[in-house]
C-alpha positions, 0 to 999 in steps of 0.5 A: 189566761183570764184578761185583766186590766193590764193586759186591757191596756197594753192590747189597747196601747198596742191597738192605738200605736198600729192604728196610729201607722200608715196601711201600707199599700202593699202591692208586692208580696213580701215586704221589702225596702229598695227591693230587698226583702224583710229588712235585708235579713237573712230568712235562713238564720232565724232557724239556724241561728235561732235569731236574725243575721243581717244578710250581705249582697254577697248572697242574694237569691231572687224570690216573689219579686224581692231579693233576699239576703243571707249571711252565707253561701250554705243559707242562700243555697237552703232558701232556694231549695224551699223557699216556703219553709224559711220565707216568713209568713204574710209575707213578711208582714206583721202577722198581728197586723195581717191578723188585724187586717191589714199590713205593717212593716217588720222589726227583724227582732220581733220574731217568732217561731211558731210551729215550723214557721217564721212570723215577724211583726211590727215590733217587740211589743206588739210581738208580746201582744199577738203571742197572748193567742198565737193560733187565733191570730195566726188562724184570723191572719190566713183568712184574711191573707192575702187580701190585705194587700188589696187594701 
């Protein structure tokens, strides 16, 4: 795909917004609010469902420092036989921004699925964004996890 000067603009709109946001200091490995991990949804869904289902403090399952939520007995169950295969990577941080250099928290709905894993970003927009090269940033996002929760 040749850029042009749309896609000029929207990378550069994209560029500016995240700049605009806080670095998160982000001392624990999954991003969580309240101690609750990647917005309280359910990590399981994103497979299963094909989409993010709020989790309930019904189901909770203790992971890397953070509780996770899920909709049902049966996800809560999956998660804590493989945790690495349903727990988003970066942890759960924006994969453009990981891949950037540094973290941004997550919109649950800008999702993707990308060759058997989960990555989340900061919002659907920028999720159009990091798709435009999904192996090059998913390559530039490893090299520089997990040191961008030092910064």
């Amino acid at each position: 795909m040749q850029p042009n000067r749309r896609h000029f603009l929207a990378l550069t709109t994209a560029s500016i917004a995240l700049g605009a946001l806080p670095a998160m200091a982000a001392e624990p490995e999954f991003f969580q609010t309240d101690g609750i991990a990647i917005n309280g949804s359910d990590a399981v869904a994103y497979f299963a469902e094909e989409g993010p289902v709020a989790g309930s403090s019904e189901f909770t399952f203790d992971y890397m420092g953070a509780t996770w939520l899920f909709a049902s007995a049966q996800n809560r169950d999956a998660f804590a036989a493989t945790p690495a295969k349903y727990a988003p990577q970066f942890g759960g941080y924006c994969a453009y921004a990981v891949s950037r250099g540094y973290t941004a928290t997550t919109d649950p709905n800008a999702w993707t699925i990308y060759e058997g894993k989960l990555y989340l970003n900061y919002s659907r927009p920028v999720r159009a964004i990091w798709a435009t090269a999904k192996a090059s940033n998913v390559a530039a996002a490893e090299a520089n996890w997990p040191g961008v929760l030092n910064h």
